[in-house]
Every structure is written in structure tokens, then in C-alpha cells.
mmCIF file of the C-alpha atoms, coordinates in Angstrom:
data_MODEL
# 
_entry.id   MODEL 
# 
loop_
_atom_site.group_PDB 
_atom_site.id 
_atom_site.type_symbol 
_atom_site.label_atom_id 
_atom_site.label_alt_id 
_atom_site.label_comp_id 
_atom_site.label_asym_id 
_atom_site.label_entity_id 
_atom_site.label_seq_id 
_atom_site.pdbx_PDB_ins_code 
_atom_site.Cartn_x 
_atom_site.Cartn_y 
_atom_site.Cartn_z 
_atom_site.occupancy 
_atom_site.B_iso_or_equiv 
_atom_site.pdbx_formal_charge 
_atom_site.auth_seq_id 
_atom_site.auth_comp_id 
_atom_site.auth_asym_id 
_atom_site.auth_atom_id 
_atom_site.pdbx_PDB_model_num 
ATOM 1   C CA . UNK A 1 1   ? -7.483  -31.876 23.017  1.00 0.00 ? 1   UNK A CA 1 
ATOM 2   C CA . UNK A 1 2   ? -6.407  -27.866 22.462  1.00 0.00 ? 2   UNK A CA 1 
ATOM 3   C CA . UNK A 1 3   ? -6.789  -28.292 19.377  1.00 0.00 ? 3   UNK A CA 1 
ATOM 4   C CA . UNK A 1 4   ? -10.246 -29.961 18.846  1.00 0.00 ? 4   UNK A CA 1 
ATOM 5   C CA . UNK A 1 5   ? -11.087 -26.699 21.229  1.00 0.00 ? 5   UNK A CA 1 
ATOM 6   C CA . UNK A 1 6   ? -9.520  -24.211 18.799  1.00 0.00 ? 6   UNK A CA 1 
ATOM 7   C CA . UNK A 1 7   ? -10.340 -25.866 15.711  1.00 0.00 ? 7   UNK A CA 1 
ATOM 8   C CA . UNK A 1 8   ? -14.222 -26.342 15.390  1.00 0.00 ? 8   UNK A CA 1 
ATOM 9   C CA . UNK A 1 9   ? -16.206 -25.373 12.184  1.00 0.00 ? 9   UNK A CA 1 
ATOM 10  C CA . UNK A 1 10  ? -19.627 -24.285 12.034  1.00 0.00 ? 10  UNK A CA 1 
ATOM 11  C CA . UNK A 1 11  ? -20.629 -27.986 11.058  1.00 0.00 ? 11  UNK A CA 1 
ATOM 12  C CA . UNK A 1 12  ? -19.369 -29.559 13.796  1.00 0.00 ? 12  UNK A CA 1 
ATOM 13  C CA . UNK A 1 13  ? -16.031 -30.497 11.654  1.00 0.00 ? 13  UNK A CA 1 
ATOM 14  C CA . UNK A 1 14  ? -12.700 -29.505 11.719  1.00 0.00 ? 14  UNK A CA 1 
ATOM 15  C CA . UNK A 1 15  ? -12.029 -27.633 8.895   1.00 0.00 ? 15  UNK A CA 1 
ATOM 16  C CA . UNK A 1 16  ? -11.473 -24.053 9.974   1.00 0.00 ? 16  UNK A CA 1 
ATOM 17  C CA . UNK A 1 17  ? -10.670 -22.182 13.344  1.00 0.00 ? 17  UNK A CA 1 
ATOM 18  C CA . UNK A 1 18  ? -13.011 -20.264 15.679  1.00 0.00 ? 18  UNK A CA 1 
ATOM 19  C CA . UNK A 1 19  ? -13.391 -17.040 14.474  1.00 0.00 ? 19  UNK A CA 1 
ATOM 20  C CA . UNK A 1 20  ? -12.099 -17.331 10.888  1.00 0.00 ? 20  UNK A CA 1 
ATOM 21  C CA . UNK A 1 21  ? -15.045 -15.475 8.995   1.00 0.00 ? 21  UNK A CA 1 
ATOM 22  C CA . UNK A 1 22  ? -14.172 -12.667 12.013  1.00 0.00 ? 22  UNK A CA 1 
ATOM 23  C CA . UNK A 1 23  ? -10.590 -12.532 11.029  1.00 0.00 ? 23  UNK A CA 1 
ATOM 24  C CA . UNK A 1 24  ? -11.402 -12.152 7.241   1.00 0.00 ? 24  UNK A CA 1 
ATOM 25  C CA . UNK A 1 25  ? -13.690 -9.525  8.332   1.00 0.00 ? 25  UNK A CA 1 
ATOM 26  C CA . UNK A 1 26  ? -11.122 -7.905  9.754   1.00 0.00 ? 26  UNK A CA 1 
ATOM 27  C CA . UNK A 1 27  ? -8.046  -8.465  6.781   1.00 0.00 ? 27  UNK A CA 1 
ATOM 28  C CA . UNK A 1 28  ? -10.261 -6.964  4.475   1.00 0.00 ? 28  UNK A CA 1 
ATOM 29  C CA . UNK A 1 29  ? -10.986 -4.291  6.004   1.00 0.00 ? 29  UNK A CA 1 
ATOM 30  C CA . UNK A 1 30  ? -6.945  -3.500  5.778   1.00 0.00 ? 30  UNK A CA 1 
ATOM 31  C CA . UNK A 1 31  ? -6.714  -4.176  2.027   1.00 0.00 ? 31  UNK A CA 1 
ATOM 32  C CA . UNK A 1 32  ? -9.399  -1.622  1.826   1.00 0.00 ? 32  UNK A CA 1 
ATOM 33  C CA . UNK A 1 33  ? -7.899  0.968   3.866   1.00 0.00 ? 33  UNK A CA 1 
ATOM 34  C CA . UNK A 1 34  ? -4.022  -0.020  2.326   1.00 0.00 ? 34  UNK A CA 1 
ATOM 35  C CA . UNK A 1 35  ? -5.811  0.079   -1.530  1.00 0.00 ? 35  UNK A CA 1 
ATOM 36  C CA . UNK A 1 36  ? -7.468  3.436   -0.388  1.00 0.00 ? 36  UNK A CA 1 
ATOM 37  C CA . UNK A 1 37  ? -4.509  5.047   0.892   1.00 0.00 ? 37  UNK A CA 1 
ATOM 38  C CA . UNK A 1 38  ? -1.897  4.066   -2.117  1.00 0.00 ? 38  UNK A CA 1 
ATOM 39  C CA . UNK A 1 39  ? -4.754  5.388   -4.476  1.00 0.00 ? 39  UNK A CA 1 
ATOM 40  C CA . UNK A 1 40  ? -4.961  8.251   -2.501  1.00 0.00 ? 40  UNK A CA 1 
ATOM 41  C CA . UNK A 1 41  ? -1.587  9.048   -2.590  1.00 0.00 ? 41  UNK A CA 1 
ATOM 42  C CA . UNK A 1 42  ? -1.428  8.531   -6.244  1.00 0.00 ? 42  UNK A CA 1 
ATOM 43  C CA . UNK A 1 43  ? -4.259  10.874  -6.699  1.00 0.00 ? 43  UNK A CA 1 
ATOM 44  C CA . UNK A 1 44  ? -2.233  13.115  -4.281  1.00 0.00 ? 44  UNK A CA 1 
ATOM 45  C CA . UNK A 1 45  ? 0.616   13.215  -6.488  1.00 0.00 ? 45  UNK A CA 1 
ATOM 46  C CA . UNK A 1 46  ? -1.512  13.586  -9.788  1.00 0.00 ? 46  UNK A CA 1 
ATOM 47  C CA . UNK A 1 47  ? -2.897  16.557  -8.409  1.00 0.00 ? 47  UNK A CA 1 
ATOM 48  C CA . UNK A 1 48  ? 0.095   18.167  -7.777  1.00 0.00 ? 48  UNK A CA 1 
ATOM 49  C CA . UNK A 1 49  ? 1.568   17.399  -11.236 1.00 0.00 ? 49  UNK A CA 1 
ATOM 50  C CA . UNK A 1 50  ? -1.294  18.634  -13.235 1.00 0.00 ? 50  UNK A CA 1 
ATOM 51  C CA . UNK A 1 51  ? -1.592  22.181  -11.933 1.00 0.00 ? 51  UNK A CA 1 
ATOM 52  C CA . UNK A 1 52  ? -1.678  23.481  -15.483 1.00 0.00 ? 52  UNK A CA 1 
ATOM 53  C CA . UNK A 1 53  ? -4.668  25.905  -16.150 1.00 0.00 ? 53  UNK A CA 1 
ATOM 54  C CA . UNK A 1 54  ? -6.547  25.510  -18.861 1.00 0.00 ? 54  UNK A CA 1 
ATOM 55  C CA . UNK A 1 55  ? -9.169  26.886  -20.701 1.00 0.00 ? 55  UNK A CA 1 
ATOM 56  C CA . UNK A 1 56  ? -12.735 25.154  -20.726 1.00 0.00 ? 56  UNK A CA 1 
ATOM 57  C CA . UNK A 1 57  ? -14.582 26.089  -23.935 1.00 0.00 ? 57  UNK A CA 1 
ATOM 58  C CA . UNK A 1 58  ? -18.204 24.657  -25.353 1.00 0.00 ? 58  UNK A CA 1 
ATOM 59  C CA . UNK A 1 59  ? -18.670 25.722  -29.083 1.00 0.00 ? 59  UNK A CA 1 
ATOM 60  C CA . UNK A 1 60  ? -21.074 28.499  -29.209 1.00 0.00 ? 60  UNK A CA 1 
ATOM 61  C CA . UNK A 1 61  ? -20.732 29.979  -25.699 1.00 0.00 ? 61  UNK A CA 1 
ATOM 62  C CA . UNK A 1 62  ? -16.891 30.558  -26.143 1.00 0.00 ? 62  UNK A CA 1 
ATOM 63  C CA . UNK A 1 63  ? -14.828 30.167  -22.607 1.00 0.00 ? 63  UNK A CA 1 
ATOM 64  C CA . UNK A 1 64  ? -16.388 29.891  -19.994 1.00 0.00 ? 64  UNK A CA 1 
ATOM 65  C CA . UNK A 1 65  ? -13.949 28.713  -16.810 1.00 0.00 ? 65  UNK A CA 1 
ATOM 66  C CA . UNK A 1 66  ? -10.149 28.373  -16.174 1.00 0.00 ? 66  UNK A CA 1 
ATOM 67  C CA . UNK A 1 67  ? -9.320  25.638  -14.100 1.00 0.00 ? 67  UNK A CA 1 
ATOM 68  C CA . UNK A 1 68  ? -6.618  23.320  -13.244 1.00 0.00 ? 68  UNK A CA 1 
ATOM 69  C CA . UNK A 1 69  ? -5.946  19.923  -14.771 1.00 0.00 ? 69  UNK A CA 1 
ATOM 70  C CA . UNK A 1 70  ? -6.483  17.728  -12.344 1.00 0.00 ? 70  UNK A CA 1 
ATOM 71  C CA . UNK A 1 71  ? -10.028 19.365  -11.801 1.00 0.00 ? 71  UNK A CA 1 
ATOM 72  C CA . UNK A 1 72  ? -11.300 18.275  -15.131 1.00 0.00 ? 72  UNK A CA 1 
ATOM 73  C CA . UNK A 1 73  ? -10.282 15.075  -14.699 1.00 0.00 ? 73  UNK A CA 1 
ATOM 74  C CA . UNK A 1 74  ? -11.218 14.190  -11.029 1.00 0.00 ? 74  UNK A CA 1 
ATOM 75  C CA . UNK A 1 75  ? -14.926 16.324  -10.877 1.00 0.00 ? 75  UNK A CA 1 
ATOM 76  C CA . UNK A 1 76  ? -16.186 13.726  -13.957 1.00 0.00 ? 76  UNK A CA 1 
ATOM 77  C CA . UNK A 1 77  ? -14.661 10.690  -11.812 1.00 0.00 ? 77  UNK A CA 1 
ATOM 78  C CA . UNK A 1 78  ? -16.739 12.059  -8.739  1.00 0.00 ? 78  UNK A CA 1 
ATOM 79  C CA . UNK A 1 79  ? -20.099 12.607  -10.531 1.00 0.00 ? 79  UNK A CA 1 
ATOM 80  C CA . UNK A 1 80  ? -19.513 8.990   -12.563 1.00 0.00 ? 80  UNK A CA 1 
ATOM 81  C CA . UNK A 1 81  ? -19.229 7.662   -8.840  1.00 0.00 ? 81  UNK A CA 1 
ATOM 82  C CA . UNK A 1 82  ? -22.227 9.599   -6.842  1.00 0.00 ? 82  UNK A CA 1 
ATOM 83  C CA . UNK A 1 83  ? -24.570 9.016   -10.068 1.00 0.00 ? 83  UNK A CA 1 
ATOM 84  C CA . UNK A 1 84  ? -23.524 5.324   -10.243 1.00 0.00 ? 84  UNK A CA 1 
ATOM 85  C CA . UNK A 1 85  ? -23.898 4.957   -6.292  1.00 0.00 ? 85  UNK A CA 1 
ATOM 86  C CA . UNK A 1 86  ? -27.242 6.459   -6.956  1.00 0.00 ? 86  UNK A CA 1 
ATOM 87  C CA . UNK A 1 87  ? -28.367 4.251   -9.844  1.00 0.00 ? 87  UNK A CA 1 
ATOM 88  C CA . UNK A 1 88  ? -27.635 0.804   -7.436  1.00 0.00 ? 88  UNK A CA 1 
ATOM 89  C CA . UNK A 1 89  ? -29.239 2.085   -4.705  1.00 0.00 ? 89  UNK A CA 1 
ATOM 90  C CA . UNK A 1 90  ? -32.450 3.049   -6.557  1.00 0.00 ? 90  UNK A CA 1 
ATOM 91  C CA . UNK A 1 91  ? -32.015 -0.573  -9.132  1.00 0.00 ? 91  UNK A CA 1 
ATOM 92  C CA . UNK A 1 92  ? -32.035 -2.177  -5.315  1.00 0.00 ? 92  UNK A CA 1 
ATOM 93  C CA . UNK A 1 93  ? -35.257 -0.830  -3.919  1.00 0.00 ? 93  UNK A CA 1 
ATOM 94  C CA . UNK A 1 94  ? -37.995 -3.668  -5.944  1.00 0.00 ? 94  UNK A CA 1 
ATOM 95  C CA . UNK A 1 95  ? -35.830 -6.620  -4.479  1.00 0.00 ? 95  UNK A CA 1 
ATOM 96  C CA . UNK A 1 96  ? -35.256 -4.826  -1.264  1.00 0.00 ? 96  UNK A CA 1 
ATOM 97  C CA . UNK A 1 97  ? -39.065 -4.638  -1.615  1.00 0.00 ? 97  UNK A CA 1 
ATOM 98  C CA . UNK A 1 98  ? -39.954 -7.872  -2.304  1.00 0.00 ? 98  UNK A CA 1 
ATOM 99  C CA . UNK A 1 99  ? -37.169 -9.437  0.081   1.00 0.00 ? 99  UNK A CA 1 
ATOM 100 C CA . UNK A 1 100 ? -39.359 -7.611  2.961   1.00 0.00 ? 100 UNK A CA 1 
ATOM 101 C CA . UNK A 1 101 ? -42.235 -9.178  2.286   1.00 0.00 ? 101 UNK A CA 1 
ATOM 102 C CA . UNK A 1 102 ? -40.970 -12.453 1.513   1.00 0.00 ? 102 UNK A CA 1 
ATOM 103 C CA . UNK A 1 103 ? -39.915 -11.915 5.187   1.00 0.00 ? 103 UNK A CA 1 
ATOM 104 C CA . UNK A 1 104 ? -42.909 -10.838 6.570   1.00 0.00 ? 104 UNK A CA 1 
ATOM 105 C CA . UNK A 1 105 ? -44.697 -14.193 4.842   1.00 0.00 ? 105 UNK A CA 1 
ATOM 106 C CA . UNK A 1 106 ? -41.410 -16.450 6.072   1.00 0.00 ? 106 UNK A CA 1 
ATOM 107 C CA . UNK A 1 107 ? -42.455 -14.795 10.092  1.00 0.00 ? 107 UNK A CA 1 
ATOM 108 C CA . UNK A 1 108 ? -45.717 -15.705 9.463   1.00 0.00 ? 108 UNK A CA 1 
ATOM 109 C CA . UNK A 1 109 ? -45.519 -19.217 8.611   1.00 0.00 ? 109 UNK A CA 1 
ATOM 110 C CA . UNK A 1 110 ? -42.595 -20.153 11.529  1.00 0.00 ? 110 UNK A CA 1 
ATOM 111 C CA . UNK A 1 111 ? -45.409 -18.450 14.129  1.00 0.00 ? 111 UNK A CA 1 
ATOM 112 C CA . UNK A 1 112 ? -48.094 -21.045 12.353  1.00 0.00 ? 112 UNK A CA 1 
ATOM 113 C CA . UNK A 1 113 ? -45.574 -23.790 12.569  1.00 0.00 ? 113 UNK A CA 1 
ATOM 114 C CA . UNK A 1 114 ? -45.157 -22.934 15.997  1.00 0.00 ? 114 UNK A CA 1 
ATOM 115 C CA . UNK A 1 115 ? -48.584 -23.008 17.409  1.00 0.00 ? 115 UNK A CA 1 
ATOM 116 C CA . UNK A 1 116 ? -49.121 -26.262 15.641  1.00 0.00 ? 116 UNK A CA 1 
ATOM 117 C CA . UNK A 1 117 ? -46.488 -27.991 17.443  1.00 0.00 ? 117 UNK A CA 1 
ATOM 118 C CA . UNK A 1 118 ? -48.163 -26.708 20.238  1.00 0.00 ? 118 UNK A CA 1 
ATOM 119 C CA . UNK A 1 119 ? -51.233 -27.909 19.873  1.00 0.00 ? 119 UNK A CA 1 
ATOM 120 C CA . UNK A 1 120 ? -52.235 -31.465 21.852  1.00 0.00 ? 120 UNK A CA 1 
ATOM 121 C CA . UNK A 1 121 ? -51.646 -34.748 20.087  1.00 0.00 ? 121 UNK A CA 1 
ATOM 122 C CA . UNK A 1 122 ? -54.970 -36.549 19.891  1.00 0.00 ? 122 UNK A CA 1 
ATOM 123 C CA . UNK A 1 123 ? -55.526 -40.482 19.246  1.00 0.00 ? 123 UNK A CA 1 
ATOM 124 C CA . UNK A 1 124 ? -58.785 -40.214 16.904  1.00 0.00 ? 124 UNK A CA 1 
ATOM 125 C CA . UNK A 1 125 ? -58.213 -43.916 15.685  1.00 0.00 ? 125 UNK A CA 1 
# 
């Protein structure tokens, strides 16, 4: 009997325990933080190895900026990102669109079905 009461799927079976998608939730939220620490660390450490200065040039304006290593490597990885977070979230906005109305119709036909099964049966025969 305990465990019919801790083992109940959403379908009535007993396939999974109470709370399992909650608990996933949850151990993936570690790996992220874990797999964003250890690359942060690495980063950390890259950083500190690559404090060489060097010498950013473009032909026909000479030098222009002295700057460490690591800067000319992580400053492209951070625009990449924000300009890639950027291009999703503006590729998202027509389906986003269309996913609202498609909402707005799905509202409006559950209210219809509604009153309908409201409405009195009548024997017309």
C-alpha cells in the first residue's frame, strides 16, 4: 500500500514517483551551476595565464590599443553570445506571435463549447 501512495504517474500508472519531473527540475539546475562553475574556473585560470600585452593593429590605421590576452579572446566570445542571444529572441517573436493568437482563438472556442453544454436539451422529434 506505501508504495502504490508514493509511486503514482500522471496516467494513473505506476511508472514513476510523485514529484519526479520536480526532482529533475531540480538536478539540472546543479549540472548547470557545477558546468558553470568548472568553466568559470577554467576561464579564471586562462585569464591569469594570458596576461601578455599585446599590440592590436588594423592595416592602415597602425596601433591602435594594448591589451591583455585574455581580453582579445574573451570580449569576441561575449559579443558572439549577446548578438546570438539577440538574434533568438528577435527569430522568436512571429511564432511567439502567432502562438498568442492561436491562444486567443483556442479561449474562444472552450467559452463556445461551454455555453453549448449549457444550453437545455430539447426533444424536437
Amino acid at each position: 500500500m506505501a508504495r502504490a501512495a508514493f509511486f503514482q504517474g500522471e496516467g494513473g500508472t505506476d511508472d514513476e514517483p510523485i514529484g519526479s519531473e520536480h526532482a529533475e527540475r531540480i538536478m539540472q539546475g546543479w549540472i548547470r551551476l557545477i558546468t558553470a562553475t568548472v568553466l568559470g574556473i577554467v576561464a579564471m585560470f586562462f585569464a591569469m595565464g594570458n596576461q601578455t600585452e599585446v599590440v592590436v593593429t588594423l592595416p592602415g590605421l597602425g596601433d591602435l590599443v594594448e591589451v591583455p590576452l585574455f581580453v582579445l579572446v574573451f570580449v569576441p566570445l561575449f559579443l558572439g553570445f549577446v548578438l546570438g542571444a539577440v538574434s533568438g529572441w528577435s527569430g522568436g517573436t512571429r511564432p511567439r506571435g502567432t502562438l498568442d493568437l492561436l491562444r486567443d482563438q483556442n479561449q474562444a472556442l472552450e467559452r463556445e463549447l461551454t455555453n453549448l453544454r449549457n444550453l437545455p436539451l430539447t426533444n424536437d422529434l
